[in-house]
N, C-alpha and C positions, 0 to 999 in steps of 0.2 A: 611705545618704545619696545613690549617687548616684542610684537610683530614687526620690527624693522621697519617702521614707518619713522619719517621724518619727523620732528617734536620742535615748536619752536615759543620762544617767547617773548614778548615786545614787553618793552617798561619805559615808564614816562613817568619823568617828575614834573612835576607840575607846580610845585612854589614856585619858582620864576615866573611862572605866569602869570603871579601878583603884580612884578614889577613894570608890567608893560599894562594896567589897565591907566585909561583914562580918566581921568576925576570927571571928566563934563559927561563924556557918554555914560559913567555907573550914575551919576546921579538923574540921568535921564532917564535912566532903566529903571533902577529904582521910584522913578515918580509915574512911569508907565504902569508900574506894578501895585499903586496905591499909596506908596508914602508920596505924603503931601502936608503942606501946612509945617508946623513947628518939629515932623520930626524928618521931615526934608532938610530943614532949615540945621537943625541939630549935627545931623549927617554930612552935611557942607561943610559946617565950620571945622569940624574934625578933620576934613581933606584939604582946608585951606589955608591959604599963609604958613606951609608947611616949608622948611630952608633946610636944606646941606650941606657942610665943607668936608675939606679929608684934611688931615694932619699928618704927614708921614715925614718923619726924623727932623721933627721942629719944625717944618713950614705948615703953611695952611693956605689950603687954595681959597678962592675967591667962593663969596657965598651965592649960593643957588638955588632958584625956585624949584618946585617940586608939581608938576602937573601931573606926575602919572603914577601907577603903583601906589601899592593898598598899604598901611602900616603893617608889619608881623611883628612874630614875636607875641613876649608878655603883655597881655592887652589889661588896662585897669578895667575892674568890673564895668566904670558908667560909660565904657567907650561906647559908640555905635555901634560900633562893629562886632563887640564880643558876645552879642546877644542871637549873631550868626552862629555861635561855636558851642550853643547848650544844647 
């Protein structure tokens, strides 16, 4: 900057891009990677049977399956996932 050159900076957030993974393909990476057996199995059940609705000024939409996107937020210790974040 101070030789009068151009300065520039890119920024990317990148939480969103929780919400578009796939359950079937992380879990297939994940088992490419070595989980396998009971804590494969463990990691599944945590991404599945997972439902949605919205509530906005008294209604409630229809409830909805959940195929994609990672949980955020406060994770309980024995989640699967929180043992990514130590």
């Amino acid at each position: 900057m101070d030789e009068g050159l151009l300065t520039g900076l890119i920024s990317i957030d990148l939480k969103k891009a929780f919400d578009t993974v796939d359950h079937e393909i992380l879990c297939q990476k994940r088992e490419h990677y070595g989980v396998v057996g009971k804590e494969l199995s463990w990691f599944k059940s945590y991404l599945s049977n997972r439902k949605q609705y919205y509530r906005f000024n008294g209604a409630d939409s229809n409830i909805n399956d959940i195929n994609v996107g990672v949980p955020q937020g406060p994770l309980p210790r024995s989640s699967p996932i929180s043992c990514l974040y130590k």
